[in-house]
N, C-alpha and C positions, 0 to 999 in steps of 0.2 A: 964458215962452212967451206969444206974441199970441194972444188967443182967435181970429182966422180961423185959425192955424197949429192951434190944437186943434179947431175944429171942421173943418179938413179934414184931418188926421189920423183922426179918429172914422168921416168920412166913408170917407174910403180902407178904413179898417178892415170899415166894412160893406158896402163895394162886394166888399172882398176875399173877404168871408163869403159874401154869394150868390153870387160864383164856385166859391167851393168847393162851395158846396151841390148846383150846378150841375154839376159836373165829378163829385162823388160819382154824380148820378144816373147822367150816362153811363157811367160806373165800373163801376158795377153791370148796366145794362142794352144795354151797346154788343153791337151786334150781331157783332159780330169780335172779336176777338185786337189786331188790330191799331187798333181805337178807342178799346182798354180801352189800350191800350199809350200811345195817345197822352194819353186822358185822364190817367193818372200820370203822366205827365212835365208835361202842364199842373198839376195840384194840386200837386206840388213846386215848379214856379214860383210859384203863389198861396202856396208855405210861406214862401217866399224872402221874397217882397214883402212878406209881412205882418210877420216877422222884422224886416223892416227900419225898417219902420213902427213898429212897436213899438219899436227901438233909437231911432229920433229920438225918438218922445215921450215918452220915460224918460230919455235923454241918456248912455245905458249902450254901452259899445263892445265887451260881450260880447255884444251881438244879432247885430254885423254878423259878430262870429266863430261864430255859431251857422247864421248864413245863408251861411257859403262850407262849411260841414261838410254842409247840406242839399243844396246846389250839389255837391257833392263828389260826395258818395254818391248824386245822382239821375241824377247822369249816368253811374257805371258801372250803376245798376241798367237805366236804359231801353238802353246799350250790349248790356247784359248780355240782357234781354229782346228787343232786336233780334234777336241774335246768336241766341237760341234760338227766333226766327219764320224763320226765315231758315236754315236748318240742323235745325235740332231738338236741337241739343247744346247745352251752354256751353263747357264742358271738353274738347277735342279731345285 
């Protein structure tokens, strides 16, 4: 691996971390339902990214199957949280 591919790997890596740190604030503090709802579906794309990041610079092809299982399960969870701002049920 070229050292610019490592240090902007590294890079990415910390970009992806004050996102998250950032998305946990609003997380916790959004004034809605519906901001807290969006901020999860952003932190699960910072999971993705960072998964993946991490699969290039280990060279491993069980990251990128770890990041379509994150992909997976964030998109029925925020479906699923839609569904119940929107209704107030999941389960009809």
């Amino acid at each position: 691996m070229s050292p610019v591919l490592h240090i902007a790997l590294i890079f990415a890596l910390a970009c992806f971390g004050i996102a998250a740190v950032l998305t946990l604030w609003r997380l916790l503090v959004g004034p809605s339902a519906q901001d807290r709802v969006l901020a999860l579906d952003y932190l699960y794309c910072i999971a993705i990214l960072a998964v993946l990041v991490l699969g290039i610079r280990n060279t491993s092809a069980m990251y990128f199957e770890a990041a379509l299982l994150i992909a997976l399960t964030g998109f029925v969870s925020s479906a699923a949280m839609a569904k119940f701002l929107l209704r107030g049920e999941v389960i009809e």
